[in-house]
Residue, then its C-alpha position, 0 to 999 in steps of 0.5 A: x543468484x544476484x539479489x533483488x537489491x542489487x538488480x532493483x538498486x535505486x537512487x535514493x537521493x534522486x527518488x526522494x527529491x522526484x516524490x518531494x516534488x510529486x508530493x509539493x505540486x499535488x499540494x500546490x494543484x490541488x488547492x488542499x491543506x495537506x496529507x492524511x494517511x494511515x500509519x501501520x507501523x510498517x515500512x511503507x507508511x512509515x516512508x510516505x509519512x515522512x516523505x509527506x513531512x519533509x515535502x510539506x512539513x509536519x504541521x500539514x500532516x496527519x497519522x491515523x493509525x487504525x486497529x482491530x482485534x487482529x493489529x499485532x500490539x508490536x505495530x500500535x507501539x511502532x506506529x506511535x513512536x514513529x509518529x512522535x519522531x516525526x513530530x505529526x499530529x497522531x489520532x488512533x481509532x479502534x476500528x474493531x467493533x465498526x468492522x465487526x458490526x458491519x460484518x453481521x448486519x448483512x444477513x448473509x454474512x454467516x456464508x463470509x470467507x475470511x477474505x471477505x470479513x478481513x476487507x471489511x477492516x481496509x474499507x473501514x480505514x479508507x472511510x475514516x481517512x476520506x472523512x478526516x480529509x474531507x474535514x480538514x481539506x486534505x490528500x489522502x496519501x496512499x501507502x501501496x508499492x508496485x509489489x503489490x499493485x501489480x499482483x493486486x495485493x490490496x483490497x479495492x476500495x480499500x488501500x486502493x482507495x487513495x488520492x496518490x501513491x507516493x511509492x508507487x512505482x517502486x517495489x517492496x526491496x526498493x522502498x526498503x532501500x529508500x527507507x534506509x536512506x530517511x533513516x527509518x527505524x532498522x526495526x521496521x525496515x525489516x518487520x515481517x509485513x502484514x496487512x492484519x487482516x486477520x490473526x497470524x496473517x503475513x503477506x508473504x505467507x499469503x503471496x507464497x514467496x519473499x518479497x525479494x524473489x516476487x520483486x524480482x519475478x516481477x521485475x522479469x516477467x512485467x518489465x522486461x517481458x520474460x515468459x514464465x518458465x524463464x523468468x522463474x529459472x532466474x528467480x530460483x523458484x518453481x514455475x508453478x509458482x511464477x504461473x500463480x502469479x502471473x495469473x494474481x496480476x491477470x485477475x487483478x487487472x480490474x483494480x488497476x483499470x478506470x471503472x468500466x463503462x459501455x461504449x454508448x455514443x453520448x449526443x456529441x458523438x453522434x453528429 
């Protein structure tokens, strides 16, 4: 089987030089100072923060790296070292004791499925991002890939909560290659990747496959319009597994989508 890498191979030159623009002319329209993300530690942060640099240099942006209780200790000192390598300004704030109190206060909370706790701690982040942003006037630059925004792997309000997404539109295999090409740590390109919702979570556990074969079923089942059982015989996987995410992208399609509203005529459309 032909690996994801050779069948989604980018152009790394030619991408970065299409986000750096993205990136500057988001700036420039916006009339904002610069970019805050949140720094992880992982792949994707680690390429949009330094994608941000070389577009609108390091001094117009920040790093916000934001554990709890559940942040692997490998991240915190990745996350670090990779902010000082970029030479940006860096803030750390625990989030453990913001995410567990509002955990409890709700008087339902008892009834919480460990889903539900865990997107307590994204939303918290996004909170955070917006307000140092809306302090210093900047953009909060996004970090989700189209790996995961297709399967709505991502919590509403949460990561989803970004003025852009620099990557986007290019999958999880994809942003490894772009990675390579700006030199980010080999140690992180390749980490086991995981949102820390909570302990022992990884993302592939949780999606079922890796992500060289969801990127591939992907690729086959959205852009090029494969069904199901054909595209999980390329992929090598069970058709089961392509049905479950299949429907992911079905009921995910809310998070992609404007908020709905009722099709009432305004006063204008009534004459």
């Amino acid at each position: 089987m032909v690996s994801a890498t050779e069948i989604l191979k980018i152009n790394a030159s030619e991408t970065k030089a299409l986000i750096l623009e993205f990136l500057r002319k988001l700036i420039e329209e916006s009339g904002a100072d610069g970019y805050v993300l949140g720094l992880s530690g992982g792949v994707d942060s680690s390429v949009v923060a330094k994608l941000c640099v070389e577009a609108v240099g390091r001094k117009k942006v920040l790093g916000l790296f934001m554990p709890s209780d559940t942040t692997p200790q490998e991240d915190a000192l990745d996350a670090e070292r990779f902010a000082s390598m970029l030479g940006i300004e860096y803030e750390v704030i625990d989030i453990t004791s913001i995410s567990d109190y509002l955990a409890n206060i709700c008087k339902h909370g008892l009834q919480a499925s460990v889903l539900a706790r865990g997107n307590i701690k994204p939303r918290v982040r996004m909170t955070l991002l917006y307000y140092h942003a809306n302090i210093l006037n900047m953009l909060v630059a996004g970090t989700g890939n189209r790996s995961e925004l297709l399967i709505g792997y991502y919590t509403k309000y949460g990561d989803g909560g970004v003025d852009c997404l620099p990557i986007g539109n290019l999958y999880k295999t994809q942003v490894r290659q772009l990675a390579e090409h700006l030199g980010i740590p080999s140690s992180i390109i390749w980490k086991t990747p995981t949102a820390g919702l909570w302990k022992g979570q990884t993302d592939e556990d949780e999606i079922g496959l890796k992500y060289e074969q969801l990127d591939l079923l992907l690729y086959y089942l959205c852009d090029l319009g494969m069904d199901v059982e054909a595209a999980s015989k390329l992929v090598n996987i069970q058709t089961e597994l392509a049905k479950n995410i299949l429907t992911r992208i079905k009921r995910s399609e809310h998070k992609r989508r404007p908020i709905p509203i009722p099709p009432i005529p305004t006063p204008l459309t009534r004459r």
